[in-house]
C-alpha positions in Angstrom: -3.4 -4.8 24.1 -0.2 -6.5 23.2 1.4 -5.4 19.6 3.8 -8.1 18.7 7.4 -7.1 17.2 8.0 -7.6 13.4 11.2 -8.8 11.8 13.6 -6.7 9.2 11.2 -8.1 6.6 7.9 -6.3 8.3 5.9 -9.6 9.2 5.3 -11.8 12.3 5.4 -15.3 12.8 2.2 -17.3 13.7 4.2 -19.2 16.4 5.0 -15.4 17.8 1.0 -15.1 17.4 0.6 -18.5 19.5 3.0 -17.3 22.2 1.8 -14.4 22.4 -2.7 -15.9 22.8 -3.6 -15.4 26.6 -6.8 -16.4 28.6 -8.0 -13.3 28.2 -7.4 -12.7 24.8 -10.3 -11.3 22.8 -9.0 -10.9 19.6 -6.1 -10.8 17.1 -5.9 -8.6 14.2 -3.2 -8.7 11.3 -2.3 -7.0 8.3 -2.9 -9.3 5.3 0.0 -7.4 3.9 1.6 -4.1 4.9 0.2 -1.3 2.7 4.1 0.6 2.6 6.6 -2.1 2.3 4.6 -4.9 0.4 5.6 -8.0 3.4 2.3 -10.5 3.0 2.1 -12.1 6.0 1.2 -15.6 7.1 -2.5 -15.4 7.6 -3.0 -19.1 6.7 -0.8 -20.4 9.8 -2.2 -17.3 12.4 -5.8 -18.3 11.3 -5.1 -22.2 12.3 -3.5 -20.7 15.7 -6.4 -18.8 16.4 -8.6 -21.1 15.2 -7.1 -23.9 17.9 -7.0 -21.9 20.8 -10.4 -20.5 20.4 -9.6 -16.4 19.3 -11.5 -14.3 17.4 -8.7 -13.8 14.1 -9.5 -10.2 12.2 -7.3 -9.2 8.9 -7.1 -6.4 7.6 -7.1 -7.4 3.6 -7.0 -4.0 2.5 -4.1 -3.9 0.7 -5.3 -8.1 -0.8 -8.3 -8.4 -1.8 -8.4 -8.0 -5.6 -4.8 -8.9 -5.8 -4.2 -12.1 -3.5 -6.2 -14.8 -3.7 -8.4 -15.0 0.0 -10.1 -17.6 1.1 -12.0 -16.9 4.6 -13.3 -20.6 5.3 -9.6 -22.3 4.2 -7.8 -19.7 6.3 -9.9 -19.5 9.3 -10.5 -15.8 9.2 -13.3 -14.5 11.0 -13.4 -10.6 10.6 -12.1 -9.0 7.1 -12.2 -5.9 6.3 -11.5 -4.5 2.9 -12.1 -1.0 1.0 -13.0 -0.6 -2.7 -10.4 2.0 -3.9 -7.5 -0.2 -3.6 -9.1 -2.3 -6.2 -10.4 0.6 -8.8 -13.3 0.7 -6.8 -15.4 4.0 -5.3 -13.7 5.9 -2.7 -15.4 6.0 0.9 -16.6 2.8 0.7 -15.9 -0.9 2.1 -16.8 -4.1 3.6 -16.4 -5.8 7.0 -16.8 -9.4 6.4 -17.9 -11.5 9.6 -18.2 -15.2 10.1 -21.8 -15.8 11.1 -21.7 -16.6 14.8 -19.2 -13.8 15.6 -20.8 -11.2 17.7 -20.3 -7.5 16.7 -21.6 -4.6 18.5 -24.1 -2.0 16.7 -21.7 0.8 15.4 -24.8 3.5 15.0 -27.8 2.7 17.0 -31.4 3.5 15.0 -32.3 2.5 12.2 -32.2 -1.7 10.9 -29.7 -1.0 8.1 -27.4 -3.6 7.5 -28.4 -6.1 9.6 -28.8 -3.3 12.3 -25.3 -2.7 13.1 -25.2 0.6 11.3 -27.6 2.7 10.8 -28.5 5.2 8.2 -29.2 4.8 4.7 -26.5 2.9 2.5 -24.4 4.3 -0.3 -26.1 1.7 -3.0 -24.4 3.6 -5.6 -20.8 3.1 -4.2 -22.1 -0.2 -2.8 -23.0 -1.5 -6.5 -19.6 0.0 -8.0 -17.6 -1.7 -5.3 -18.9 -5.2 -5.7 -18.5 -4.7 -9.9 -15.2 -3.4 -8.9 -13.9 -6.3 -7.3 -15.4 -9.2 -9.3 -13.6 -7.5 -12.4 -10.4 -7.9 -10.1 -11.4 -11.0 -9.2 -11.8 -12.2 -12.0 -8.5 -10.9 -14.0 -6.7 -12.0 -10.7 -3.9 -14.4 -11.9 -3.0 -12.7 -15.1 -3.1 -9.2 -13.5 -0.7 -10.7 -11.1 1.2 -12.1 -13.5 1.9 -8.6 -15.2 2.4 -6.6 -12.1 5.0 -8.5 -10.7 7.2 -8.6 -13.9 7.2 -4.7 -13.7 7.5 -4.7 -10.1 10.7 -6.8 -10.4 11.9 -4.8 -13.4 12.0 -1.7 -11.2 12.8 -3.2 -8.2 16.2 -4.6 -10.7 16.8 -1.1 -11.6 16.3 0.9 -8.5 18.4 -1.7 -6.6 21.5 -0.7 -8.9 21.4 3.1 -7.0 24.2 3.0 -5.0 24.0 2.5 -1.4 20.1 1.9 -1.7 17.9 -0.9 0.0 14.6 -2.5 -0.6 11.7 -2.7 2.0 10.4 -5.2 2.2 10.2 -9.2 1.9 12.0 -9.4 -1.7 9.9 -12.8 -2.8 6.8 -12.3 -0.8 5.6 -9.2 -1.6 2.3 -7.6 -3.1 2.5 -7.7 -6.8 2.6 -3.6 -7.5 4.7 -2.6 -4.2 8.1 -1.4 -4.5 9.4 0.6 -1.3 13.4 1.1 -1.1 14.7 3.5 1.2 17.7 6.0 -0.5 20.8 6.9 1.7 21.8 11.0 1.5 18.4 12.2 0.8 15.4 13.5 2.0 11.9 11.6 0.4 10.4 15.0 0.8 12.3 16.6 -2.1 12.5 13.0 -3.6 8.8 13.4 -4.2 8.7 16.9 -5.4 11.3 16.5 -8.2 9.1 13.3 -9.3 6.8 15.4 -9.4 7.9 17.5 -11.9 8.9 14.3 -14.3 5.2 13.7 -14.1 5.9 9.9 -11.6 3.5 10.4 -8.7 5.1 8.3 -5.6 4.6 8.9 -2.0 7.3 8.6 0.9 5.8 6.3 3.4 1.9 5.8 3.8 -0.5 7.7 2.5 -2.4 7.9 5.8 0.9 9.8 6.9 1.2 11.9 4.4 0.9 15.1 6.0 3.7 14.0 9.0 7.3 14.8 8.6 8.2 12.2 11.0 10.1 9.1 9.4 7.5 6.3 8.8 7.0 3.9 11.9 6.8 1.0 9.6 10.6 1.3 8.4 11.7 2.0 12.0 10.4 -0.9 13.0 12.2 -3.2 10.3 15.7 -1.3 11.8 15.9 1.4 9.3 17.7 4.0 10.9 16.3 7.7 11.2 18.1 9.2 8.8 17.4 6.3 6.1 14.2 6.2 6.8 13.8 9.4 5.6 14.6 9.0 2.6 11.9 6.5 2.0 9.9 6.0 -1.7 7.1 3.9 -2.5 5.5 3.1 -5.6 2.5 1.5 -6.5 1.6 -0.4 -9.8 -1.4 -1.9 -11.0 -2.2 -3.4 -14.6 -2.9 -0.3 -16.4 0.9 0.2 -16.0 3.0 -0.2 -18.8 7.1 -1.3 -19.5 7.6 2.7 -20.6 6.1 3.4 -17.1 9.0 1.6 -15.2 11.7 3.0 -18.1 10.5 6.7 -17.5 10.9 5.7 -13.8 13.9 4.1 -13.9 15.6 7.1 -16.1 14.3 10.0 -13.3 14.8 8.2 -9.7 18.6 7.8 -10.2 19.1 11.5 -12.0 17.1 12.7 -8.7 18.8 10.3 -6.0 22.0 11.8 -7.6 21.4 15.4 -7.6 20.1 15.8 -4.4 23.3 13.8 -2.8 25.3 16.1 -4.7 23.5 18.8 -2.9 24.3 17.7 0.6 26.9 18.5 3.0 26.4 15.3 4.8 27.0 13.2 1.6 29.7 14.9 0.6 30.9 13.9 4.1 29.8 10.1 3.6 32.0 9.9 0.3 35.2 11.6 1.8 35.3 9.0 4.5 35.0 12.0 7.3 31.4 9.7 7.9 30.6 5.8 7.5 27.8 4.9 5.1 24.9 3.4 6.6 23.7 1.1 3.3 
């Protein structure tokens, strides 16, 4: 297995993709769009590349479908998988979508239930609220879009006036209700507590990593440093968000970013000079 570098921006290129395609190559899987830092990735142009050389091309659409518009048959995508919360859908429930022809090996063995590649009887409830949940997406695509950016670049606007403070992320192509900036002087831990308490649920990093202390892999990746990394926010919007959202939000983070730099030794440090900033 070969994982392929990313930029500062969080993506990878689909010539890095073609460079990368050996003989032996089985398969190549790509984020449609990281889940912590927003970057939408070139699936269109990696899709062609596999396409041409003959590779199996998976994306993992998670974080698109109901958002993005996806098209499996224009972007040569063979395997997507996607889960229903991310679009207001049931929890514990999703879909592997494969181009017919692809060959997939049985995941339970017994009975014939879906198409006999996993057995055991389905979840038709969550099945049925899934597929209602995403045509409603689906169907609201563009204007929900539409709405979800402008607050996204409100607060992006806002937050981005925090001194020594830098987004995550590809600043134009980006998910429409991701904002992830990174906060120099503070740790995301407390960052999230004291959110907490203004009523602003956020999360520092991914949510699959929630329970780790570690700094998030993602931002090391893009060159964050250790110690900026850990002070890492993420917010996620959807439609039901409103302008007073992104005020109250806009009024707390900066009260919060300040008081906890005003609480460390090592900041006091940065703003004497004894220590260079790193943002």
């Amino acid at each position: 297995m070969e994982l392929l570098p990313v930029g500062t921006l969080g993506t990878v290129t689909a010539q890095q993709v073609s460079e990368a395609i050996r003989e032996d190559t089985a398969l190549v899987t790509i984020m449609y769009a990281n889940n912590e830092i927003g970057s939408i990735l070139p699936v269109s142009e990696i899709g062609t590349v596999c396409r041409e050389q003959g590779v199996i091309f998976h994306t993992d659409a998670v974080q698109a479908a109901g958002h993005l518009p996806i098209d499996v048959r224009a972007q040569n995508i063979d395997l997507l998988s996607l889960s229903a919360h991310k679009f207001h859908g049931p929890k514990g429930i999703g879909v592997l979508y494969a181009r017919q022809g692809v060959p997939l090996t049985n995941l339970i063995e017994g009975g014939a239930q879906e198409r006999g590649r996993r057995a055991g009887t389905e979840n038709v409830p969550a099945i049925a609220g899934m597929a209602a949940a995403l045509e409603k997406s689906c169907s609201h695509m563009v204007e929900n879009a539409a709405k979800v950016s402008a607050l996204r670049d409100k607060l992006i606007s806002g937050l981005s006036q925090i001194p020594h403070s830098a987004l995550n992320g590809d600043p134009a192509n980006r998910l429409p209700g991701n904002v992830s900036f990174c906060f120099e002087g503070i740790e995301g831990e407390s960052l999230l507590l004291l959110l907490d308490d203004w009523g602003i649920c956020a999360s520092s990093g991914s949510a699959c990593t929630s329970g780790s202390l570690d700094p998030s892999h993602v931002l090391l990746s893009i060159g964050r440093p250790h110690e900026v990394a850990h002070g890492s926010l993420r917010l996620s919007l959807c439609e039901e968000n409103t302008e007073g959202d992104i005020d109250a939000i806009l009024k707390a983070v900066p009260e919060i970013v300040g008081y906890l730099r005003n609480m460390s030794p090592l900041w006091k440090g940065k703003v004497s000079g004894k220590k260079e900033f790193i943002l």
